[in-house]
Biopython code that builds the backbone (N, CA, C, O; Angstrom):
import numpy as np
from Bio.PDB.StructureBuilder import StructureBuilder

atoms = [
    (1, "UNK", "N", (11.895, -34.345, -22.547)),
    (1, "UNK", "CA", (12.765, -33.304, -22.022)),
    (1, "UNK", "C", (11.934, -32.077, -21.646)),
    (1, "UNK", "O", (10.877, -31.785, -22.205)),
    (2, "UNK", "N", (12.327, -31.593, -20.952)),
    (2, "UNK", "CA", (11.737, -30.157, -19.894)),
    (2, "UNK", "C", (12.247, -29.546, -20.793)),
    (2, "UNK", "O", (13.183, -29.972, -21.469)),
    (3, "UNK", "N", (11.268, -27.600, -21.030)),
    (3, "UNK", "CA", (11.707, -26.551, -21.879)),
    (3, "UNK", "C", (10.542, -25.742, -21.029)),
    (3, "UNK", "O", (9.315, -25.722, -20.929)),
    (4, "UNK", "N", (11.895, -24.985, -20.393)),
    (4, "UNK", "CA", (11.341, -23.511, -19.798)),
    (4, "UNK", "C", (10.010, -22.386, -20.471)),
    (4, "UNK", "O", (10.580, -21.781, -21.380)),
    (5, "UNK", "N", (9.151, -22.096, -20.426)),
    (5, "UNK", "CA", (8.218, -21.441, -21.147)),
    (5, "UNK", "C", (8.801, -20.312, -21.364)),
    (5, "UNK", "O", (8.913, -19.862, -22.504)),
    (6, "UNK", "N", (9.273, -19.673, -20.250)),
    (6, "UNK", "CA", (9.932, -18.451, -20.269)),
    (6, "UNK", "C", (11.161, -17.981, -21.278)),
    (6, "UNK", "O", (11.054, -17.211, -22.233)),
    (7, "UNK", "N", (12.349, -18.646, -20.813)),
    (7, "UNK", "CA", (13.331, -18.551, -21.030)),
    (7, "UNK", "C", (13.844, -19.827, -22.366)),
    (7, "UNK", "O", (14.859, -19.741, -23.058)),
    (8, "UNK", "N", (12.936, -20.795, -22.412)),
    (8, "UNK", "CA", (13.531, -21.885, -23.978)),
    (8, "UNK", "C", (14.303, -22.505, -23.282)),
    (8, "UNK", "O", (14.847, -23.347, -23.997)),
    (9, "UNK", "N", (14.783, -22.576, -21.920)),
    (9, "UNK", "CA", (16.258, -23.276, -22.107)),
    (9, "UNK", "C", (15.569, -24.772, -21.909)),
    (9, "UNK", "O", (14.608, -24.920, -21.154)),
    (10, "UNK", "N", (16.022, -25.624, -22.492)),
    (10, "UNK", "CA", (15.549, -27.224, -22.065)),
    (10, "UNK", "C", (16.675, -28.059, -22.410)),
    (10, "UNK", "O", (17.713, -27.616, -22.900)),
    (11, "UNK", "N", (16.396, -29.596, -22.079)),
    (11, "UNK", "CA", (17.261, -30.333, -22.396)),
    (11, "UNK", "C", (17.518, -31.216, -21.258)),
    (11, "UNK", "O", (16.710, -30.856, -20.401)),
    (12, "UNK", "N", (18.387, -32.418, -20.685)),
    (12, "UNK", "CA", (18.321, -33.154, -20.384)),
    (12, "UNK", "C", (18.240, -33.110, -18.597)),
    (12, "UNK", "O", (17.994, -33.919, -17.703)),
    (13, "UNK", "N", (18.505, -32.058, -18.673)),
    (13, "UNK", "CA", (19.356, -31.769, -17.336)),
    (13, "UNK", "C", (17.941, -30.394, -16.488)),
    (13, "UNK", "O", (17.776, -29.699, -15.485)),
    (14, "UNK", "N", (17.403, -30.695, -17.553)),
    (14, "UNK", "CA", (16.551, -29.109, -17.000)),
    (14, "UNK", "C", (15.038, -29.490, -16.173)),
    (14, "UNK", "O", (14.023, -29.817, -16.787)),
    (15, "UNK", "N", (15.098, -29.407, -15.106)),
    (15, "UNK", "CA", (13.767, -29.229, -14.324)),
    (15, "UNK", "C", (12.523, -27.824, -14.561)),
    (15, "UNK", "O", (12.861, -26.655, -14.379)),
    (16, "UNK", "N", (11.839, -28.016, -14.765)),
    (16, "UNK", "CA", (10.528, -27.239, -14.825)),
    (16, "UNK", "C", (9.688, -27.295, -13.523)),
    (16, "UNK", "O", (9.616, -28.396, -12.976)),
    (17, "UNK", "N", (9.084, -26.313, -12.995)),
    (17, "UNK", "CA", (8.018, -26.690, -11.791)),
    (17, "UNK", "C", (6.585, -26.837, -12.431)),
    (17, "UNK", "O", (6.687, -26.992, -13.648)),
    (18, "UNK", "N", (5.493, -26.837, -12.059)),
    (18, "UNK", "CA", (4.179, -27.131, -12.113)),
    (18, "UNK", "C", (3.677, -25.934, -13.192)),
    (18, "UNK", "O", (2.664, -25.980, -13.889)),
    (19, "UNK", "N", (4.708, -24.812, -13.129)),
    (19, "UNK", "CA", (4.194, -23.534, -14.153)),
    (19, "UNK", "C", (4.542, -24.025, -15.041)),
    (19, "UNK", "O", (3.752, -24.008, -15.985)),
    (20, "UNK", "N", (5.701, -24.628, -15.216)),
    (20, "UNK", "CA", (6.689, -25.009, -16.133)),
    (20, "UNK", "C", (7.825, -24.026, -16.671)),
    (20, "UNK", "O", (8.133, -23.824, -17.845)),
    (21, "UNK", "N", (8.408, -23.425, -15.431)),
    (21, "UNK", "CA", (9.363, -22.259, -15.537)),
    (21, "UNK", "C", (10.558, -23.206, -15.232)),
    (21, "UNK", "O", (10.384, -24.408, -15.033)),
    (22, "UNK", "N", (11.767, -22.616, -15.204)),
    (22, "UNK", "CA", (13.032, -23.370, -14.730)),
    (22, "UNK", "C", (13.221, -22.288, -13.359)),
    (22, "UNK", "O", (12.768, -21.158, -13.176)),
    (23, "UNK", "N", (14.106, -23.182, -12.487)),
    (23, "UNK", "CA", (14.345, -22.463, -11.222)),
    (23, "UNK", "C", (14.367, -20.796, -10.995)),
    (23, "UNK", "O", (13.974, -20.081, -10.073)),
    (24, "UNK", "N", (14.962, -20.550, -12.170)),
    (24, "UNK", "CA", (15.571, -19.204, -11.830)),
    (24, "UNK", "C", (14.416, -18.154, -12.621)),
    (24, "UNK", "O", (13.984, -17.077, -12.209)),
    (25, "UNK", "N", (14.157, -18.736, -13.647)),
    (25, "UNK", "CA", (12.428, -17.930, -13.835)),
    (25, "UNK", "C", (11.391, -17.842, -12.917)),
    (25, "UNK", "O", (10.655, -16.906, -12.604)),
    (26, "UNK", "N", (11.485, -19.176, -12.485)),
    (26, "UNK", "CA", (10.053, -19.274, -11.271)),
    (26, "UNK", "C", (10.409, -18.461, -10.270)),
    (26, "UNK", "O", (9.589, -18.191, -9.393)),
    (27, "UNK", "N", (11.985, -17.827, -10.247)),
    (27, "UNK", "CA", (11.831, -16.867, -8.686)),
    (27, "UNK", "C", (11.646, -15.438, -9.580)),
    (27, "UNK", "O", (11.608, -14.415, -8.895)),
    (28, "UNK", "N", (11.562, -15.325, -10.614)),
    (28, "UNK", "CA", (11.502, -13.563, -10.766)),
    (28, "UNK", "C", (10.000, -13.549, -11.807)),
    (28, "UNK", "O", (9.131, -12.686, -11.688)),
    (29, "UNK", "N", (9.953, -14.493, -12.638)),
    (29, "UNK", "CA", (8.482, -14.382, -13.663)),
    (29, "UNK", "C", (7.091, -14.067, -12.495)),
    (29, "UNK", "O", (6.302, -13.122, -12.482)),
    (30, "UNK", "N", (7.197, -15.357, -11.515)),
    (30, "UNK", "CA", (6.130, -15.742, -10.685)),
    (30, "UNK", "C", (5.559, -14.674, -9.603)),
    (30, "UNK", "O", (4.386, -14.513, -9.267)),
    (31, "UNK", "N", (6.833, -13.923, -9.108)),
    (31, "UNK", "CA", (6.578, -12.478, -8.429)),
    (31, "UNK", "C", (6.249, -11.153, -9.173)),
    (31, "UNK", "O", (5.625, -10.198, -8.711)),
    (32, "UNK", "N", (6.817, -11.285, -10.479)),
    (32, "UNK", "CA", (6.157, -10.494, -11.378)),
    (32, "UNK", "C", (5.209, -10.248, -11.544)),
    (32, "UNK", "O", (4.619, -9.184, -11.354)),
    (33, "UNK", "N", (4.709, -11.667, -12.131)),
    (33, "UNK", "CA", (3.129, -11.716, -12.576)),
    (33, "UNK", "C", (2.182, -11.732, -11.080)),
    (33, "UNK", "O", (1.058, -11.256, -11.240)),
    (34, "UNK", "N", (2.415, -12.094, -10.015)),
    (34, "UNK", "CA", (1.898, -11.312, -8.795)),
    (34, "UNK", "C", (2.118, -10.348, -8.678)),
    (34, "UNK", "O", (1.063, -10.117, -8.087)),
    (35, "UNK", "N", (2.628, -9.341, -8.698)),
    (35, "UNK", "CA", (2.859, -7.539, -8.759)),
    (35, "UNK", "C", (2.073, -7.145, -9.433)),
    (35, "UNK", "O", (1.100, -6.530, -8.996)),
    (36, "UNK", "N", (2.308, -7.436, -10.961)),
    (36, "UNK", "CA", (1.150, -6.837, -11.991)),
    (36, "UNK", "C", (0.177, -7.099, -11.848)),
    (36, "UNK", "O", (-0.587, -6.135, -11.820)),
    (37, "UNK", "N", (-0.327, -8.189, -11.705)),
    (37, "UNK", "CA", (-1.424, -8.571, -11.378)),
    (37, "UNK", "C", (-2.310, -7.788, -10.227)),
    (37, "UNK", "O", (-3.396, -7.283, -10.509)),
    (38, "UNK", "N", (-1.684, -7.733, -8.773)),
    (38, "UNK", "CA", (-2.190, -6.992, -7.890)),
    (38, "UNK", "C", (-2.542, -5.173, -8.510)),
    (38, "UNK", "O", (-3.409, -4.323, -8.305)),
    (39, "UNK", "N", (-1.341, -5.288, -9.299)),
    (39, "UNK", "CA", (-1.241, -3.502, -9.282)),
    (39, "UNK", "C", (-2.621, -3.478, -10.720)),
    (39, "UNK", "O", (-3.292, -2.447, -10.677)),
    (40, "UNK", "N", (-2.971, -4.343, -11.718)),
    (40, "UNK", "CA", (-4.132, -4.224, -11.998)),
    (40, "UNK", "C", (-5.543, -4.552, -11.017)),
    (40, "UNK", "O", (-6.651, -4.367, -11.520)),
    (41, "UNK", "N", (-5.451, -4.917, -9.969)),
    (41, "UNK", "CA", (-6.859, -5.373, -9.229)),
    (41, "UNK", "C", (-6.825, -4.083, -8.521)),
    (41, "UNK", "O", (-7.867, -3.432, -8.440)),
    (42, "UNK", "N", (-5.662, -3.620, -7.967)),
    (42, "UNK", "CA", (-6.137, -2.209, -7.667)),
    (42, "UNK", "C", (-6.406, -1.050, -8.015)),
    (42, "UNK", "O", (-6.870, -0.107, -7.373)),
    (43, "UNK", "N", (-6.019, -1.175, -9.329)),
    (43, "UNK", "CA", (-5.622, 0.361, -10.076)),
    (43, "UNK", "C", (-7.261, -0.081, -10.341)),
    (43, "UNK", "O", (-8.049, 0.736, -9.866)),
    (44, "UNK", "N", (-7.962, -1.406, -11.120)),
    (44, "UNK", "CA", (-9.357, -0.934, -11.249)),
    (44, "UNK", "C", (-10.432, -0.978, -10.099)),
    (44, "UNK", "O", (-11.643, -0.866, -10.291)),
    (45, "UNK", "N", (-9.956, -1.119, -9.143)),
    (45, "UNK", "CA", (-10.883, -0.725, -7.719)),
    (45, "UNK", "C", (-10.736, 0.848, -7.529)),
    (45, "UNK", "O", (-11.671, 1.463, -7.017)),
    (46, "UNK", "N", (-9.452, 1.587, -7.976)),
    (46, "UNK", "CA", (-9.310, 2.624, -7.703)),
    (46, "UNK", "C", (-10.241, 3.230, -9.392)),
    (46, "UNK", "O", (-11.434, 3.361, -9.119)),
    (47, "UNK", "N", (-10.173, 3.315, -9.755)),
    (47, "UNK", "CA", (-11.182, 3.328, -11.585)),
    (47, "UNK", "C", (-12.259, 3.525, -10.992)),
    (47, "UNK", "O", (-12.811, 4.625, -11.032)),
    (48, "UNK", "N", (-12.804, 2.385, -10.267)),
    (48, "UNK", "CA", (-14.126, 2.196, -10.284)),
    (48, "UNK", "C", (-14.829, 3.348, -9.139)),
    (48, "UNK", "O", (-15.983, 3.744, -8.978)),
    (49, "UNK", "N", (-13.987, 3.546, -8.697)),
    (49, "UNK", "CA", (-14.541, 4.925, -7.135)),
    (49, "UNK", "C", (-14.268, 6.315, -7.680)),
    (49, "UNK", "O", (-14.975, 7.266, -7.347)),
    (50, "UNK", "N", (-13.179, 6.447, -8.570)),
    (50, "UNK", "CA", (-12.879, 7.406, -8.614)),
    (50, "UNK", "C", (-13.627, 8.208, -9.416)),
    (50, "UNK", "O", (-13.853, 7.602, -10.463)),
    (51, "UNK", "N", (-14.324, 9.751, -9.409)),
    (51, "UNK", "CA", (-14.914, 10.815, -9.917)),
    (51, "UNK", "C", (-14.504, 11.737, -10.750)),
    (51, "UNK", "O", (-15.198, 12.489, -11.434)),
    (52, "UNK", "N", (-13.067, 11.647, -10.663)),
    (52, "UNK", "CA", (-12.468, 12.589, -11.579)),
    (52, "UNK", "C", (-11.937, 11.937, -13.087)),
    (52, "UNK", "O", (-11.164, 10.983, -13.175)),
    (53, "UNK", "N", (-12.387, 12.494, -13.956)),
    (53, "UNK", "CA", (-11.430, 11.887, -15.378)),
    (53, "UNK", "C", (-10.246, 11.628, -15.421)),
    (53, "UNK", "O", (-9.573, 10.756, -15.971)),
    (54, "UNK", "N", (-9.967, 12.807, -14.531)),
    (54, "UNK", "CA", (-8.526, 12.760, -14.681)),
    (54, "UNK", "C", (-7.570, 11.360, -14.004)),
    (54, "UNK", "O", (-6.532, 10.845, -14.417)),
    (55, "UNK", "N", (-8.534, 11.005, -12.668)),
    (55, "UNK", "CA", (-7.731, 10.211, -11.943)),
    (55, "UNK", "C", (-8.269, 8.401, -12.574)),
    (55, "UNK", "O", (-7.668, 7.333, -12.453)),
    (56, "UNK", "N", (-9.545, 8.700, -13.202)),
    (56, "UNK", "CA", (-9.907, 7.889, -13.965)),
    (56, "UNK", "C", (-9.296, 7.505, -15.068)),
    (56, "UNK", "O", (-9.418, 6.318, -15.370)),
    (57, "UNK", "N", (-8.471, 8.409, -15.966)),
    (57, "UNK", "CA", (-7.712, 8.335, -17.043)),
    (57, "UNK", "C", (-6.633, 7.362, -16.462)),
    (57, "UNK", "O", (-6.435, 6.182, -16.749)),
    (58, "UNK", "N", (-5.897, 8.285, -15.444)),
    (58, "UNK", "CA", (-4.246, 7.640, -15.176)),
    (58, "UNK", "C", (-4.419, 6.469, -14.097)),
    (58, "UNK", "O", (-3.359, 6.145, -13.561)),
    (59, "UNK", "N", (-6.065, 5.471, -13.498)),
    (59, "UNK", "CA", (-6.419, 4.397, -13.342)),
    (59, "UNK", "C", (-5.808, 3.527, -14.426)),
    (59, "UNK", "O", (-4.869, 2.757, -14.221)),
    (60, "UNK", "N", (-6.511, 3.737, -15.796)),
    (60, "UNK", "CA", (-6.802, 2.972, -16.847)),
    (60, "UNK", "C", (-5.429, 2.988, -17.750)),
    (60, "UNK", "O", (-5.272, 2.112, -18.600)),
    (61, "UNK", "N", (-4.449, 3.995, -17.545)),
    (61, "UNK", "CA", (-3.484, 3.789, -17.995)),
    (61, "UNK", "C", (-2.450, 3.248, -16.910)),
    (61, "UNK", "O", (-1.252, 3.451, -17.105)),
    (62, "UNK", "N", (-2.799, 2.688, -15.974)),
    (62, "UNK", "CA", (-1.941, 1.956, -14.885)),
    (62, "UNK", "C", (-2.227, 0.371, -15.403)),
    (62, "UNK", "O", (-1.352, -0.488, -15.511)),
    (63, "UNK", "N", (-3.661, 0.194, -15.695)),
    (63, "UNK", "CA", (-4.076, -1.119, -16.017)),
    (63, "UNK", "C", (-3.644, -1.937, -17.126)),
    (63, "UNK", "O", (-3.365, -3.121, -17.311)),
    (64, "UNK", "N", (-3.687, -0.975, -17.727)),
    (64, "UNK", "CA", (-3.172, -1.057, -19.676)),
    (64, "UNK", "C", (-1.951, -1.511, -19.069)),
    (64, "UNK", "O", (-1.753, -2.725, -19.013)),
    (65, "UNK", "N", (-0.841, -0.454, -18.462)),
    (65, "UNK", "CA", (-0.062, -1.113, -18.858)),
    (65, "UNK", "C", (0.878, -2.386, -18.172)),
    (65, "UNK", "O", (1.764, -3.056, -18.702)),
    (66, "UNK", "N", (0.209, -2.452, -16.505)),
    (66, "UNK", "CA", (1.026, -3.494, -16.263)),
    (66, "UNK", "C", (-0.113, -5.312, -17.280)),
    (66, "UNK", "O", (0.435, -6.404, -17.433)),
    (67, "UNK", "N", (-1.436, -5.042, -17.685)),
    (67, "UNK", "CA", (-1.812, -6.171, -18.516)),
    (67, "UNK", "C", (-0.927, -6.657, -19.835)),
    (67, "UNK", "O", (-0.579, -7.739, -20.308)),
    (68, "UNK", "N", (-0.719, -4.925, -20.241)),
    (68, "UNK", "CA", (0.175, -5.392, -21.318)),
    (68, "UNK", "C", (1.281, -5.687, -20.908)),
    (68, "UNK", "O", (2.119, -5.475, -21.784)),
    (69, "UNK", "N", (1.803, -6.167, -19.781)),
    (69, "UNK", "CA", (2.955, -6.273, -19.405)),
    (69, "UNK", "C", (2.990, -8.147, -19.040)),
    (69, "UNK", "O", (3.830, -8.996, -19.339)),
    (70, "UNK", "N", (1.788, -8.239, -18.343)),
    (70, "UNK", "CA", (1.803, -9.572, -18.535)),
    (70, "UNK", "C", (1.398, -10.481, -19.607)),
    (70, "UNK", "O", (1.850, -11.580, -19.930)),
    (71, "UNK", "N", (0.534, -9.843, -20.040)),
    (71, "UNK", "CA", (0.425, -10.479, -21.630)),
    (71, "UNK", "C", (1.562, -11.254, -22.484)),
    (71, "UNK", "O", (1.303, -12.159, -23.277)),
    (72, "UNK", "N", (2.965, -10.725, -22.182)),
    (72, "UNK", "CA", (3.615, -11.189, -22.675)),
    (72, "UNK", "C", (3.781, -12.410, -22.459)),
    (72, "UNK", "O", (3.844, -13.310, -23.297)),
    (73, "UNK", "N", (3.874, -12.497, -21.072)),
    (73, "UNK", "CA", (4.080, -14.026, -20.244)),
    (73, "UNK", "C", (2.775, -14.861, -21.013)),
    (73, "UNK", "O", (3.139, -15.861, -21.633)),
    (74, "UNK", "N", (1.577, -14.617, -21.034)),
    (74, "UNK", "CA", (0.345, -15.313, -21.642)),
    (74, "UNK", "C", (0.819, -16.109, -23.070)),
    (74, "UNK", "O", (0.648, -17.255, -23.484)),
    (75, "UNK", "N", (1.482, -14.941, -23.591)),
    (75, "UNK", "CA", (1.644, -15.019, -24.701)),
    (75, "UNK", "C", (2.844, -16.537, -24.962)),
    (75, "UNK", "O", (2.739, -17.258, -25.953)),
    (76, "UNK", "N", (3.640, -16.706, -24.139)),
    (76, "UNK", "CA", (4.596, -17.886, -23.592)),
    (76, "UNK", "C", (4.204, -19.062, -22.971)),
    (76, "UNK", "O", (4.923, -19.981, -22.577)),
    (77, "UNK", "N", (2.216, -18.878, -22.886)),
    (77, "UNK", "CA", (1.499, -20.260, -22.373)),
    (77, "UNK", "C", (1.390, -20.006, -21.069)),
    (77, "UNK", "O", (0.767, -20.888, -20.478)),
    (78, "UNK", "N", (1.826, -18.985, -20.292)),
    (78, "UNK", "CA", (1.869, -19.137, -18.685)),
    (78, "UNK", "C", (0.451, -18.397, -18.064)),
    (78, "UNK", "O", (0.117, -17.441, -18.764)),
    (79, "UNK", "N", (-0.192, -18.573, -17.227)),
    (79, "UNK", "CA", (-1.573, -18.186, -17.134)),
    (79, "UNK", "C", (-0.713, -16.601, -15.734)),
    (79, "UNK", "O", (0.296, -16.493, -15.037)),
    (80, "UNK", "N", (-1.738, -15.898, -16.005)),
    (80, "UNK", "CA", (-1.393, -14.438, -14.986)),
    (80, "UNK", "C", (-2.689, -13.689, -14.673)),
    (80, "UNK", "O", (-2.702, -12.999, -13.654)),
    (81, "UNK", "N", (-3.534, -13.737, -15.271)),
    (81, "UNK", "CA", (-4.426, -13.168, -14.009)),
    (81, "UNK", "C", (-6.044, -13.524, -14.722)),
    (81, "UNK", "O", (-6.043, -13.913, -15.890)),
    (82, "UNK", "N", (-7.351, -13.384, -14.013)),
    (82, "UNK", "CA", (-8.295, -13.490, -14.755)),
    (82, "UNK", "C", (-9.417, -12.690, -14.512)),
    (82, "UNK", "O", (-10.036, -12.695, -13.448)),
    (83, "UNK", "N", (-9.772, -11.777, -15.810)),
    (83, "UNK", "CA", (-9.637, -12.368, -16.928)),
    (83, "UNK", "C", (-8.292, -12.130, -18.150)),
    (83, "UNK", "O", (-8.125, -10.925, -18.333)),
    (84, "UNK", "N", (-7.756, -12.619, -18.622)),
    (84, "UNK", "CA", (-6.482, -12.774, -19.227)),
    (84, "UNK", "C", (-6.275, -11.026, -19.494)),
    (84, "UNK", "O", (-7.112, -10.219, -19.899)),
    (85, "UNK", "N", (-5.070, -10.840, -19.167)),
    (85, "UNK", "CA", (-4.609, -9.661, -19.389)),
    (85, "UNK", "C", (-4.894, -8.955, -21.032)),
    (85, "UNK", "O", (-5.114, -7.764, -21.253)),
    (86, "UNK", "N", (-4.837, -9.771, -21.786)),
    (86, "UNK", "CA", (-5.036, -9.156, -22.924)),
    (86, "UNK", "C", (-6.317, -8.339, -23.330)),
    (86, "UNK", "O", (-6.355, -7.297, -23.983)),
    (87, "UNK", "N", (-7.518, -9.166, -22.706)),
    (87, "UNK", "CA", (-8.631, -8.551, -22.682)),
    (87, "UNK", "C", (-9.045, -7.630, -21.541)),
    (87, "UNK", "O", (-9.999, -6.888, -21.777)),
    (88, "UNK", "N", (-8.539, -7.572, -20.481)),
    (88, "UNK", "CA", (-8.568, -6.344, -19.430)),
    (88, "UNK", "C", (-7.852, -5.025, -20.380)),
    (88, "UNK", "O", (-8.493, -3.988, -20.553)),
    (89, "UNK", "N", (-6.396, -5.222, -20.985)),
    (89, "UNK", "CA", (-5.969, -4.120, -21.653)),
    (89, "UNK", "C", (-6.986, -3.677, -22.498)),
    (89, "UNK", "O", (-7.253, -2.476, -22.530)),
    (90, "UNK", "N", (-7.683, -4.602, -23.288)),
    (90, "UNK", "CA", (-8.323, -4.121, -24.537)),
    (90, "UNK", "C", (-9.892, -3.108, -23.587)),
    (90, "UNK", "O", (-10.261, -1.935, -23.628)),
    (91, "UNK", "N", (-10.191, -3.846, -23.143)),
    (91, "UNK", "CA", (-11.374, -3.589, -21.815)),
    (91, "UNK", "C", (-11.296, -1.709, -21.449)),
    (91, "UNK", "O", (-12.175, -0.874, -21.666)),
    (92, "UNK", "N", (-9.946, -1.513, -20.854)),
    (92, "UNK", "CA", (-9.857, -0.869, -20.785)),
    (92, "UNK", "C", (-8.810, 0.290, -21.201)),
    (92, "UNK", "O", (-8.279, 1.107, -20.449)),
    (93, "UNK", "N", (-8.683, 0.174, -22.337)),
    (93, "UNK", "CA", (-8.392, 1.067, -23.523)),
    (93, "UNK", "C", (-9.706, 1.783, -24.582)),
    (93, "UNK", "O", (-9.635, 2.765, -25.322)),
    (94, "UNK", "N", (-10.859, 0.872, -24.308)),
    (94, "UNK", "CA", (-12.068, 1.307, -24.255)),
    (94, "UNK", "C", (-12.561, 2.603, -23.459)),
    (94, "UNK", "O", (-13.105, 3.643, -23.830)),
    (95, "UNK", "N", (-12.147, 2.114, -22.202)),
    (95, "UNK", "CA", (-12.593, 2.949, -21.435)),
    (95, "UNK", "C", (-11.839, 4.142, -21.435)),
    (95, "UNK", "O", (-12.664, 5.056, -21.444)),
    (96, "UNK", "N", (-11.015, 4.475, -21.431)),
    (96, "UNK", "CA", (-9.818, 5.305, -21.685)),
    (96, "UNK", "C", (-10.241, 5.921, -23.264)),
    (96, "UNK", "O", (-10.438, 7.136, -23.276)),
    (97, "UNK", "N", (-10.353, 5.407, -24.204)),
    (97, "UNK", "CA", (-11.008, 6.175, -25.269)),
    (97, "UNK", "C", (-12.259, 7.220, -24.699)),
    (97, "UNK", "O", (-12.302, 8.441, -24.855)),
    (98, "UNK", "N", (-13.024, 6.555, -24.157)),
    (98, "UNK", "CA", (-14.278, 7.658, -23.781)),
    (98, "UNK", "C", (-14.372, 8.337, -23.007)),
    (98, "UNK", "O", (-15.419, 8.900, -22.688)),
    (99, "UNK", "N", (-12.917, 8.517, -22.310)),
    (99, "UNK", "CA", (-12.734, 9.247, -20.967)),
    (99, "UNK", "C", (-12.093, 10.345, -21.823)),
    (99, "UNK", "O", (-12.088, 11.515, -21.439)),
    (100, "UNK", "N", (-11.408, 9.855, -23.298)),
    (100, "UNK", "CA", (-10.672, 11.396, -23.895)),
    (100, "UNK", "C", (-9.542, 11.628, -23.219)),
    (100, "UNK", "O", (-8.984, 10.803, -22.495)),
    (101, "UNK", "N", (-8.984, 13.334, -23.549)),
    (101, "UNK", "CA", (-7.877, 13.643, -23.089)),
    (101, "UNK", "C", (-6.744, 12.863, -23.146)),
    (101, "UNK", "O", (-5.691, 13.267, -22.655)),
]
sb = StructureBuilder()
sb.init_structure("model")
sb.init_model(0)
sb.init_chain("A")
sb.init_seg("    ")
for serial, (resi, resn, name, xyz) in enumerate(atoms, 1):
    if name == "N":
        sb.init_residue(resn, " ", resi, " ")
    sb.init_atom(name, np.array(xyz, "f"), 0.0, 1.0, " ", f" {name:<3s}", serial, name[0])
structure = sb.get_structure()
C-alpha cells in the first residue's frame, strides 16, 4: 500500500508519484520546495556580493529561514535542495553569529 510522505494518508486506494507525495501534496509541497529552494540560492548569491553587514545579516537570515523551512519536508524523507537544508541553516547561522548584531 502507498503512504503519502507528506500528509500519512495511505491505503488501498492511494497513489503516490515518484516523490512519493499523493496528488494533492505533489501540487503544493513540490512548488514549495522549489520557491525555497530558489529563494535560498539567491539570498546566498546575494550574501556572497554583498559589503554591508547589514545586508549580509538579513542575506543569512533569509537563508536560515526558508532551509529551516524545508527541512521539515527532509525531515518526512523528501529530498529539497543540495546541500540538505539542514546544514545550509546550520552553515549559515554560523555566519550570522560572526556578522553580530
Amino acid at each position: 500500500m502507498a503512504r503519502c510522505k507528506w500528509c500519512d494518508k495511505g491505503g488501498f486506494f492511494t497513489k503516490v508519484g515518484k516523490e512519493g507525495l499523493c496528488s494533492p501534496c505533489e501540487g503544493t509541497v513540490l512548488p514549495d520546495i522549489e520557491r525555497r529552494s530558489n529563494e535560498i540560492y539567491e539570498a546566498m548569491h546575494v550574501f556572497e556580493r554583498a559589503q554591508d553587514p547589514g545586508e549580509k545579516r538579513a542575506e543569512c537570515d533569509k537563508v536560515i529561514g526558508a532551509a529551516e523551512h524545508l527541512a521539515r519536508y527532509e525531515e518526512k524523507g523528501l529530498t529539497t535542495c543540495s546541500p540538505p537544508a539542514r546544514l545550509v541553516a546550520d552553515e549559515y547561522r554560523g555566519f550570522r553569529r560572526q556578522l553580530g548584531g
